[in-house]
Each structure stands twice: as structure tokens, then as C-alpha cells.
N, CA, C and O atoms as a GROMACS GRO file, in nm:
protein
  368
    1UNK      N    1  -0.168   0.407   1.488
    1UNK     CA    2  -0.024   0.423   1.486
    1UNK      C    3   0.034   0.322   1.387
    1UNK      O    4  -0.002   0.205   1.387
    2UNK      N    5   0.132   0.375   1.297
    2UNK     CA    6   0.200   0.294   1.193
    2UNK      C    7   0.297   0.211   1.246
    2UNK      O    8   0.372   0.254   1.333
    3UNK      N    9   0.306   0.089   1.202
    3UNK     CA   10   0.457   0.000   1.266
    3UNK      C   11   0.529   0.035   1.166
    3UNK      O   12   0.492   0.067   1.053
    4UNK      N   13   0.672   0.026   1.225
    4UNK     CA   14   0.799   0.042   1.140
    4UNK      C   15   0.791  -0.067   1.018
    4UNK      O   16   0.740  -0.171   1.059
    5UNK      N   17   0.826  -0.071   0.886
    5UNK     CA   18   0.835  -0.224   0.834
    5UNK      C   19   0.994  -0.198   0.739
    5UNK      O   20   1.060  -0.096   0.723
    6UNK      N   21   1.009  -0.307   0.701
    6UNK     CA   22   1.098  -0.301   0.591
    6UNK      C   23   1.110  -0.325   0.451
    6UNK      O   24   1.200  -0.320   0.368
    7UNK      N   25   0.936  -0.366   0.454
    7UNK     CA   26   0.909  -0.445   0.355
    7UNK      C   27   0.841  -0.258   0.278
    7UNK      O   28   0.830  -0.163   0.355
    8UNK      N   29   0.808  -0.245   0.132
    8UNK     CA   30   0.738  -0.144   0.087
    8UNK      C   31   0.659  -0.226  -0.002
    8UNK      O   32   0.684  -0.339  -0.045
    9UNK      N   33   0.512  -0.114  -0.030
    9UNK     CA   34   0.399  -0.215  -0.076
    9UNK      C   35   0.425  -0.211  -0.193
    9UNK      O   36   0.324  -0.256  -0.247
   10UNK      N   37   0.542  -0.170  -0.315
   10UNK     CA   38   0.567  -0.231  -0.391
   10UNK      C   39   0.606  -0.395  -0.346
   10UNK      O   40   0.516  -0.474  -0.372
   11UNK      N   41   0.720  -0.449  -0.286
   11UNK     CA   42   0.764  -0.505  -0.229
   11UNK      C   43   0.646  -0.631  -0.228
   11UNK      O   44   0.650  -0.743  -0.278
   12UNK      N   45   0.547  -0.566  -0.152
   12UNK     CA   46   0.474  -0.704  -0.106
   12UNK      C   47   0.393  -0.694  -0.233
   12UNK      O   48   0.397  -0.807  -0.282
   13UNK      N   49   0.319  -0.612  -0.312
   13UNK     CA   50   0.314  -0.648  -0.460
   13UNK      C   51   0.305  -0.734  -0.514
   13UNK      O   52   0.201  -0.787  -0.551
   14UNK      N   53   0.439  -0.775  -0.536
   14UNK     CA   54   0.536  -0.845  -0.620
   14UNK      C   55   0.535  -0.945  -0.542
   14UNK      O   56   0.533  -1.056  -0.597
   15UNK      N   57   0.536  -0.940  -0.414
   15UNK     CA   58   0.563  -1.137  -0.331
   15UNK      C   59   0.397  -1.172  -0.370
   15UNK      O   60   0.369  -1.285  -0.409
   16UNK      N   61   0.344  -1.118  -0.364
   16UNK     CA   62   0.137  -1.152  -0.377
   16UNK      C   63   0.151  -1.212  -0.515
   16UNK      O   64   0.095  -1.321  -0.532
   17UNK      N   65   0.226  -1.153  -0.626
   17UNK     CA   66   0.221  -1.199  -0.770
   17UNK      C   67   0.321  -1.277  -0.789
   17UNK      O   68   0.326  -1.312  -0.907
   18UNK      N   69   0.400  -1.318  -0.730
   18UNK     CA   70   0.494  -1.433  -0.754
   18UNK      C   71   0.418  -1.565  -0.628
   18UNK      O   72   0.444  -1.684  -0.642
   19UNK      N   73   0.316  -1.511  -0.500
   19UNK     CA   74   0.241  -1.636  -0.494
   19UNK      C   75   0.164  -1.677  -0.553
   19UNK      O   76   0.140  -1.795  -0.524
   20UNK      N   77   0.098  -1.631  -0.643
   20UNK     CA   78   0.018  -1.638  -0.695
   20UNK      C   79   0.036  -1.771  -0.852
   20UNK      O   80  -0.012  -1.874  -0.901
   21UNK      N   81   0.147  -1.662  -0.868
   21UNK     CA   82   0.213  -1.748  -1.013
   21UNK      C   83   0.307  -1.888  -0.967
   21UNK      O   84   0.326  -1.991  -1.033
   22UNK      N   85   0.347  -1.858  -0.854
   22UNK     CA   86   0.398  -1.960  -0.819
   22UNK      C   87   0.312  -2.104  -0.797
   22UNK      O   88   0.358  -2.211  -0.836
   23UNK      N   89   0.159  -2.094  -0.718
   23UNK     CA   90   0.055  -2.123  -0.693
   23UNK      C   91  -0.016  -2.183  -0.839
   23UNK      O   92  -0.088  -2.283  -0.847
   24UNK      N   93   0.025  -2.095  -0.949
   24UNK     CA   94  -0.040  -2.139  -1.057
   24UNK      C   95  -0.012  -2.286  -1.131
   24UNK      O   96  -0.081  -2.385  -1.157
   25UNK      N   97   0.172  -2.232  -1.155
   25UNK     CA   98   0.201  -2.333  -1.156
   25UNK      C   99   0.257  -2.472  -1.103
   25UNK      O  100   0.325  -2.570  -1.134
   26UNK      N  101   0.212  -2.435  -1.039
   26UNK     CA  102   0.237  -2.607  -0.876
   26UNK      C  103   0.122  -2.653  -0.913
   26UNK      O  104   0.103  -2.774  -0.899
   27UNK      N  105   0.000  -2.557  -0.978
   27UNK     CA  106  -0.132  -2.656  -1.048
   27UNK      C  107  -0.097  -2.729  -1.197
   27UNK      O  108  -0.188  -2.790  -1.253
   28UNK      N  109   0.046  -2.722  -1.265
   28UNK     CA  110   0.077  -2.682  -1.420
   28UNK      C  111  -0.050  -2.579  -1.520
   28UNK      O  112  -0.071  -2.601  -1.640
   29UNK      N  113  -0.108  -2.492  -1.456
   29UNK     CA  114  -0.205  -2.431  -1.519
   29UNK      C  115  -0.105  -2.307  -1.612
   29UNK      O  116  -0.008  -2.233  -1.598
   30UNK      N  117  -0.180  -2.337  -1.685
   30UNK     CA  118  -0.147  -2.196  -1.802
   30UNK      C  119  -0.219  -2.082  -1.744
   30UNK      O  120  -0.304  -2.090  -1.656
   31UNK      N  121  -0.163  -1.936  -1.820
   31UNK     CA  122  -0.246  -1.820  -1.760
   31UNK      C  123  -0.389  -1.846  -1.822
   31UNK      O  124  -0.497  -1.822  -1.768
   32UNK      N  125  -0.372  -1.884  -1.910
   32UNK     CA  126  -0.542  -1.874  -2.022
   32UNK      C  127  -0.597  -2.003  -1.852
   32UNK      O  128  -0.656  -1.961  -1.753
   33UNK      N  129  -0.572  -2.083  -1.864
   33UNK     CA  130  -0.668  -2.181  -1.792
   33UNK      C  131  -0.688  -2.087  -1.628
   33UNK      O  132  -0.799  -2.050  -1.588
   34UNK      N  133  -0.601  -2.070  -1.576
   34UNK     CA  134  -0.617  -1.974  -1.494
   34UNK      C  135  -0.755  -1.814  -1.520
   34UNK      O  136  -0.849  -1.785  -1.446
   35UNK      N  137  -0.721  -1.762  -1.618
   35UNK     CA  138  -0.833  -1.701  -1.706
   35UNK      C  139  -0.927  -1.776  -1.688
   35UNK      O  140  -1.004  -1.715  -1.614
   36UNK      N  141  -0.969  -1.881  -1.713
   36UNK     CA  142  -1.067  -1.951  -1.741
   36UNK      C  143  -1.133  -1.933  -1.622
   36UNK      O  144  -1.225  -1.855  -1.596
   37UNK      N  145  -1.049  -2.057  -1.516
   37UNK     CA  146  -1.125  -2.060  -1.386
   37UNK      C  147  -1.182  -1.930  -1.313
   37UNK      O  148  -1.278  -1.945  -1.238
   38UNK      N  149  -1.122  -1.787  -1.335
   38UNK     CA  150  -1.110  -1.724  -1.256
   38UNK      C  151  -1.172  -1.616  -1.273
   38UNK      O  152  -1.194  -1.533  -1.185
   39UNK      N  153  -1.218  -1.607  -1.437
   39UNK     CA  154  -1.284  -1.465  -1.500
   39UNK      C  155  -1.204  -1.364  -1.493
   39UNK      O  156  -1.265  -1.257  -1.491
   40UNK      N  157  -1.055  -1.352  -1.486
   40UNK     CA  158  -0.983  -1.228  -1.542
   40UNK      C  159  -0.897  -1.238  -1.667
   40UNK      O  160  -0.803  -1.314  -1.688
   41UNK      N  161  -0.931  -1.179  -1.716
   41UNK     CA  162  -0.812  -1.186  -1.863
   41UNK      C  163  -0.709  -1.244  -1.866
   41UNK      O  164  -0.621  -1.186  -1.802
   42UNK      N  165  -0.672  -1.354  -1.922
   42UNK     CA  166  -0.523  -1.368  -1.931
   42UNK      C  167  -0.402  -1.244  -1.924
   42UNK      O  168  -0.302  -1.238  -1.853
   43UNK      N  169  -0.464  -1.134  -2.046
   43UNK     CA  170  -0.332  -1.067  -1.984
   43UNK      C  171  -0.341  -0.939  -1.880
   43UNK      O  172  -0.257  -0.851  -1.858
   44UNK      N  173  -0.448  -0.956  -1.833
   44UNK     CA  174  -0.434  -0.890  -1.668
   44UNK      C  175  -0.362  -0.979  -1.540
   44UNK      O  176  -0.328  -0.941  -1.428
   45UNK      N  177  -0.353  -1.130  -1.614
   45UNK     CA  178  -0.310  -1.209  -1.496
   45UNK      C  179  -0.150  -1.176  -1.564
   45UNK      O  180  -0.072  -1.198  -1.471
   46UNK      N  181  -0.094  -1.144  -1.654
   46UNK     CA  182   0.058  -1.158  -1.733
   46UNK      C  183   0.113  -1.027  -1.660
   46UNK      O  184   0.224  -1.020  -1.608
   47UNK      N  185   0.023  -0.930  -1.663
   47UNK     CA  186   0.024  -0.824  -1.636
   47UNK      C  187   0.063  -0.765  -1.451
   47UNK      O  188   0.131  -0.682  -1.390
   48UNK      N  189  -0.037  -0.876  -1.427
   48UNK     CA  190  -0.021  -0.900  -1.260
   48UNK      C  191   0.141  -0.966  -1.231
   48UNK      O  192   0.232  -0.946  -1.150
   49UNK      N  193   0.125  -1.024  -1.308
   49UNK     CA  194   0.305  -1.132  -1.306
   49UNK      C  195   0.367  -1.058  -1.286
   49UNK      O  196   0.430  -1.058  -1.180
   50UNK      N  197   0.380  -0.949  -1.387
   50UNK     CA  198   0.484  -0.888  -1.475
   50UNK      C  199   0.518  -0.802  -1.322
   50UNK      O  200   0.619  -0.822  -1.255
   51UNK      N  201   0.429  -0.723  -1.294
   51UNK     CA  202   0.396  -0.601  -1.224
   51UNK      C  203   0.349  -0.570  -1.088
   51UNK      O  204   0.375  -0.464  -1.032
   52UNK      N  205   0.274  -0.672  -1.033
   52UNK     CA  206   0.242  -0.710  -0.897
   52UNK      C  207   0.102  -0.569  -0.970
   52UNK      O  208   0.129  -0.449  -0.957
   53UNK      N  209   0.047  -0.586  -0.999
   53UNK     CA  210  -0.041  -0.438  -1.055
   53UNK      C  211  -0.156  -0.501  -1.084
   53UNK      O  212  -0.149  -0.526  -1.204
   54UNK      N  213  -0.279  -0.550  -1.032
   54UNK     CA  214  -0.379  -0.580  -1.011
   54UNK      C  215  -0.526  -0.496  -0.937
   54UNK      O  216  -0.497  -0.435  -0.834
   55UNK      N  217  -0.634  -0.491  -0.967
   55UNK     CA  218  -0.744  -0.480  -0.868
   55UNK      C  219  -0.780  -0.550  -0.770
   55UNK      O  220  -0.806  -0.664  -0.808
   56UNK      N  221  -0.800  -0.531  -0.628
   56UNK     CA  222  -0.814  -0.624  -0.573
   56UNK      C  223  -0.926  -0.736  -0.513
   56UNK      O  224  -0.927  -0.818  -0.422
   57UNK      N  225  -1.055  -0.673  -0.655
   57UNK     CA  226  -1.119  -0.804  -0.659
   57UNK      C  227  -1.079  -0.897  -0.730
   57UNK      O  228  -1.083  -1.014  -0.691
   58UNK      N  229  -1.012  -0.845  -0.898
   58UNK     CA  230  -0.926  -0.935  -0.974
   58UNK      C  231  -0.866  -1.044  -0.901
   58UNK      O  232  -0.896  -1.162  -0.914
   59UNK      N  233  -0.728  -0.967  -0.777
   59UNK     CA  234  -0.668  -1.049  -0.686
   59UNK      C  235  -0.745  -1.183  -0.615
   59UNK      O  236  -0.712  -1.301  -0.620
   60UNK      N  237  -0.860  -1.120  -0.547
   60UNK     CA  238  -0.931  -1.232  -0.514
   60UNK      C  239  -1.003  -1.323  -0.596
   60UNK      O  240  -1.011  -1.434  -0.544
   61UNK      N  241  -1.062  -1.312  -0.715
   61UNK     CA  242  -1.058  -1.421  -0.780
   61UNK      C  243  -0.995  -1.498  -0.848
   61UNK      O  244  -1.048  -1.587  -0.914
   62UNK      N  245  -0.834  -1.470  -0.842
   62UNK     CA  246  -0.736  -1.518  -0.875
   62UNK      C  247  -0.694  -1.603  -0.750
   62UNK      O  248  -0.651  -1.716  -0.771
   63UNK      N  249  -0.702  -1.564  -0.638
   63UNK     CA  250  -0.645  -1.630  -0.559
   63UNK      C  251  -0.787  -1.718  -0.496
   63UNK      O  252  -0.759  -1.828  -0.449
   64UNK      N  253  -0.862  -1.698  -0.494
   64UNK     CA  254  -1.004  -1.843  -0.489
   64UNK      C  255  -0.989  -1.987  -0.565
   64UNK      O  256  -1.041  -2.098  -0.559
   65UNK      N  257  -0.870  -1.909  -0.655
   65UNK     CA  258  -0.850  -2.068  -0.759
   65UNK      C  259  -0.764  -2.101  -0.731
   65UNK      O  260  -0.752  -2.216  -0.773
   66UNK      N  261  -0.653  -2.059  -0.658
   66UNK     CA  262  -0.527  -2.132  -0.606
   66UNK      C  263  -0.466  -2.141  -0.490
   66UNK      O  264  -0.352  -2.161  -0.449
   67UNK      N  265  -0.586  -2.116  -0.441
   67UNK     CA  266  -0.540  -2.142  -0.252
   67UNK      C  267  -0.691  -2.083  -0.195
   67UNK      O  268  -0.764  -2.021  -0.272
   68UNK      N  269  -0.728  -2.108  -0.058
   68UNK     CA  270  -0.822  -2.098   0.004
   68UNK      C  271  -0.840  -1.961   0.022
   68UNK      O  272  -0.738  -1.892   0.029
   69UNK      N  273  -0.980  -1.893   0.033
   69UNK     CA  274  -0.985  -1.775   0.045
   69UNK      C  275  -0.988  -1.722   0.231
   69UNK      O  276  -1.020  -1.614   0.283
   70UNK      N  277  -0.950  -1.827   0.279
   70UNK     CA  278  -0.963  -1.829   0.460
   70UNK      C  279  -0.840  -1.838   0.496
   70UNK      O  280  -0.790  -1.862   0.606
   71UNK      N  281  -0.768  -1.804   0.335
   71UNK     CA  282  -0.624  -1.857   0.446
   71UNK      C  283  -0.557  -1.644   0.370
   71UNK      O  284  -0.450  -1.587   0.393
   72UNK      N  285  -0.639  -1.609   0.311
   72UNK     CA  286  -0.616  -1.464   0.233
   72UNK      C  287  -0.695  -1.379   0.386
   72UNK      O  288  -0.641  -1.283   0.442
   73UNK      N  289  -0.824  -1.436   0.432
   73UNK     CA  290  -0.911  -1.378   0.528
   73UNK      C  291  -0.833  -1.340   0.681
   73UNK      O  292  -0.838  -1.244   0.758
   74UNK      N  293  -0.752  -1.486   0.678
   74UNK     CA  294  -0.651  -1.487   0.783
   74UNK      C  295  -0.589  -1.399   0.803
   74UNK      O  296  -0.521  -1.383   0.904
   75UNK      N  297  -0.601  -1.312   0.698
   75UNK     CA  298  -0.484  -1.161   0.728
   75UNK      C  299  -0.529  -1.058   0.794
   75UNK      O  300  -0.451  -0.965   0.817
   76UNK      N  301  -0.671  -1.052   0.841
   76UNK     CA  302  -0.743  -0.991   0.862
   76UNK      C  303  -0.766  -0.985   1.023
   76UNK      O  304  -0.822  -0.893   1.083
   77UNK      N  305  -0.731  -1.062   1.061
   77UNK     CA  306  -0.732  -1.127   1.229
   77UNK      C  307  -0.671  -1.037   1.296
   77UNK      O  308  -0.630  -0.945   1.226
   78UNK      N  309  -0.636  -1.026   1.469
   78UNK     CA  310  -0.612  -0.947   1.483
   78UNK      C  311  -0.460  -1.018   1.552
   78UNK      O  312  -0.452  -1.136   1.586
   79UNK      N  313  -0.372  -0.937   1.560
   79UNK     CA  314  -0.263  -1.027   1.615
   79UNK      C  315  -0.232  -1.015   1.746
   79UNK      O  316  -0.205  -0.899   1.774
   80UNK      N  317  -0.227  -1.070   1.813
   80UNK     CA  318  -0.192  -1.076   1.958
   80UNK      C  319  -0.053  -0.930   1.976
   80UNK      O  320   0.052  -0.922   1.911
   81UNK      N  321  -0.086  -0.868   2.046
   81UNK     CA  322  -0.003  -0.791   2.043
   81UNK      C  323   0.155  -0.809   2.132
   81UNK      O  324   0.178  -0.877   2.231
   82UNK      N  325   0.223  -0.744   2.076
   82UNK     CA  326   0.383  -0.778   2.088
   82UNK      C  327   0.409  -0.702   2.180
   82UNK      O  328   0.351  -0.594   2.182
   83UNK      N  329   0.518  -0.739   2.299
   83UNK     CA  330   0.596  -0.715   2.373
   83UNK      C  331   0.649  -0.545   2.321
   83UNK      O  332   0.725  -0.547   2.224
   84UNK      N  333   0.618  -0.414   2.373
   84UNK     CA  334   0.690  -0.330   2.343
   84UNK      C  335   0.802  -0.268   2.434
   84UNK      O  336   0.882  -0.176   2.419
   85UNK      N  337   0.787  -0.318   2.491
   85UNK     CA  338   0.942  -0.303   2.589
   85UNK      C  339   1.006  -0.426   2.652
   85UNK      O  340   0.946  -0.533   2.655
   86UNK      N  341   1.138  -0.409   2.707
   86UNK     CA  342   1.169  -0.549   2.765
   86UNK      C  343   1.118  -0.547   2.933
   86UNK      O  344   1.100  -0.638   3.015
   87UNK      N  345   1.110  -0.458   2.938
   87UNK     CA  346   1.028  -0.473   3.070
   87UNK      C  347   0.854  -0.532   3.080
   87UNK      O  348   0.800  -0.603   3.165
   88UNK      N  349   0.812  -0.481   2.980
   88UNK     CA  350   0.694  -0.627   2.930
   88UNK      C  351   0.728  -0.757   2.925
   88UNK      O  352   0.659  -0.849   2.969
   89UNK      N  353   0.839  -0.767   2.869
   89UNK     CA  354   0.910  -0.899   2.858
   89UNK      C  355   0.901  -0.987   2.959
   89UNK      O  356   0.859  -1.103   2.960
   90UNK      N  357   0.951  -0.911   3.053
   90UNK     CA  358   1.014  -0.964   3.157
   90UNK      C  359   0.856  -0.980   3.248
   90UNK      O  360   0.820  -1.084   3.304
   91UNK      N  361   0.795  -0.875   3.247
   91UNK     CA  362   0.694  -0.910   3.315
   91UNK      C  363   0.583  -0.978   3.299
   91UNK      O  364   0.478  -0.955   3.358
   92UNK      N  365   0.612  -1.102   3.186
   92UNK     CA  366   0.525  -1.138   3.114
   92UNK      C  367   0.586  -1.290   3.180
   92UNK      O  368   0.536  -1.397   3.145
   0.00000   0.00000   0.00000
């Protein structure tokens, strides 16, 4: 069953490539040095900027170089599930 969201996966896209870039430079890394560490093209990473438009092994070796890959894995967990009525609420 689908949850409602508000967010669209353009949407989160674009927040993944602005952490990313944001992430980059809090290192002052250039895209080329980023390239470097990471084995994707500079302008697949410009491209990613630009566009949130990546592969998502690209993604992960982009994001191995600028943040932990356990904290990307973390998404993967399962979440405690939420209250769907207030009568759960209450009986909780």
C-alpha cells in the first residue's frame, strides 16, 4: 500500500543533488576533485547538480565521498509504524 506524500520524486531528486553539492562544498571540493575521488565524470556530477538526473550507482559513489554510506543504508530500515487512527493513539 502507497502512503500519501507531498513530496514528488522529482522533488526529492533535486534535495539528493543539492545534498550532495551542498556536501561537496562544506569539503571546498571542486566537481573535477569530486570526479576524482569518486570515478564519475565531472560533468555527470554538473549534470546531477543541474538536474537531480543521475544513475544510482553513480549516486552512490558520489555520496561514499561525502558522507557515510550507513547513513544512505539508513533509509532502508524499517520504520516503526505510525499510529493510524486516534483510537490507536489513545490506546497506545
Amino acid at each position: 500500500m502507497s502512503l500519501l506524500s507531498l513530496l514528488t520524486p522529482s522533488e526529492v531528486q533535486e534535495q539528493l543533488a543539492a545534498a550532495v553539492m551542498a556536501k561537496r562544498k562544506s569539503k571546498k571540493w571542486s566537481r573535477q576533485t569530486l570526479a576524482e575521488q569518486s570515478g564519475v565524470p565531472a560533468p555527470t556530477i554538473k549534470k546531477f547538480e543541474a538536474t537531480g538526473q543521475i544513475s544510482l550507482r553513480q549516486f552512490i559513489l558520489l555520496w561514499q565521498c561525502v558522507d557515510k554510506l550507513e547513513n544512505l543504508s539508513s533509509l532502508t530500515k524499517e520504520d516503526d509504524l505510525l499510529p493510524s487512527s486516534i483510537d490507536e493513539v489513545l490506546r497506545q
